[in-house]
C-alpha positions, 0 to 999 in steps of 0.5 A, a space after each residue: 500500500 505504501 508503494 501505491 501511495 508512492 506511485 500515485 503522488 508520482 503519477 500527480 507529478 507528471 501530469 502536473 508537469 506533462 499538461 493534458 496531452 496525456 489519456 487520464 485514468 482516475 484513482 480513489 485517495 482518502 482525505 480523512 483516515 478511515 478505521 479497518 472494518 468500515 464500509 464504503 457507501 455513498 456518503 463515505 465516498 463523497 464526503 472521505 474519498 477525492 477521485 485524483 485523475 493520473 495519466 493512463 498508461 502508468 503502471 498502477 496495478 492494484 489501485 482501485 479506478 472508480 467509486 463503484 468499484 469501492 462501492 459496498 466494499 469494507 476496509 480490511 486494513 486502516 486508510 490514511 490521509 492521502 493514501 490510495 485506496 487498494 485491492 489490498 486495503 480492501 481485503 482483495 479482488 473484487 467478490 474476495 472481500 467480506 459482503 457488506 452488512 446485512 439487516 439486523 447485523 453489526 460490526 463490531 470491535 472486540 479490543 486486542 488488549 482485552 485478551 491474548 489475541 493474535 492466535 494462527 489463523 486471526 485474518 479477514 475472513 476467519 471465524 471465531 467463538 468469543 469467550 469471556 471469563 469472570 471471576 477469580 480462582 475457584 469462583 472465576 467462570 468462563 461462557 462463549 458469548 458469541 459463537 462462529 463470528 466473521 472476522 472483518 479486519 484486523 488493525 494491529 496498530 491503534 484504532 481511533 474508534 477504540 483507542 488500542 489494536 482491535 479485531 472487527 466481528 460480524 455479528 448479529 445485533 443481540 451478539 453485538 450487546 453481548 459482545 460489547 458488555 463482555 468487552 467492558 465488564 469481563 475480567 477477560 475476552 478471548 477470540 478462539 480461531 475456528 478450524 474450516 471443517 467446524 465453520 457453520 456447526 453449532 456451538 452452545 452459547 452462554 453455558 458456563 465452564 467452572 474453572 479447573 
């Protein structure tokens, strides 16, 4: 992404300096920072995203061309000021990033520094079980508050939104209250990576496991 940004203020460059003798393509650039996680509508792209016209015939693989292109997608990776948008920033190819949100779901972020994170397996596109443990030594429980949740994106540096590195979950409105009184009031919230073979099963949510 860094060597597109650097390809696109290139690009600007050379148009400013060659007149308008050159065919011209058009690249999306960010005028605000914009959060992992975040879906890129109508009023995001008017009011956070400048269309920059580039000569043509330069290499530029790999940036994003035109508003529906954008349209509908999500972030998988936090945007800066002045940064083009990419395939990479969201989270691929066309049809390879998440499916915008559904009626009565949410996006909702689960803090890194809530609970050992970062296990084999946390990227875009994985699925996870939420558990949150309460209580200490022998009175301390565990439940799993939300079961087989999407991952949206992963920010490992510092989410303005959240204030600390934080996990995007796809979850349904009721999991995202549980999910968010978990996050504030549990001693502990962990994100168990789930195998492909067990995505879609059913797992039990809110029965508490004693500690050992």
């Amino acid at each position: 992404m860094v060597a597109a940004a650097v390809l696109a203020t290139a690009a600007l460059v050379v148009a400013s300096t060659r007149g308008d003798d050159r065919a011209s393509a058009s690249v999306l650039v960010a005028t605000s920072p914009i959060a992992p996680g975040t879906l890129i509508d109508r009023e995001l792209l008017e009011e956070r995203i400048d269309v920059v016209d580039v000569p043509s015939d330069l290499p530029l693989a790999g940036l994003v061309v035109s508003a529906d292109a954008a349209l509908g997608r999500r972030t998988a990776a936090g945007i800066t000021v002045g940064e083009p948008l990419t395939l990479a920033s969201l989270g691929g190819g066309p049809g390879s990033g998440p499916r915008p949100l559904a009626p009565g779901e949410r996006a909702t972020p689960v803090p890194l520094a809530t609970h050992a994170a970062a296990g084999a397996g946390l990227a875009p596109g994985a699925r996870v079980d939420v558990v949150a443990s309460t209580g200490e030594g022998a009175a301390g429980r565990s439940r799993v508050v939300v079961a087989d949740a999407e991952v949206l994106a992963v920010e490992p540096g510092r989410d303005p939104a959240v204030g600390e590195p934080s996990v995007v979950l796809r979850v349904r409105a009721a999991e995202a209250l549980r999910l968010t009184a978990a996050t504030n009031f549990a001693r502990d919230v962990r994100l168990l990576v789930r195998p492909a073979l067990e995505i879609g099963s059913e797992l039990r949510v809110g029965a508490d496991a004693p500690a050992p």
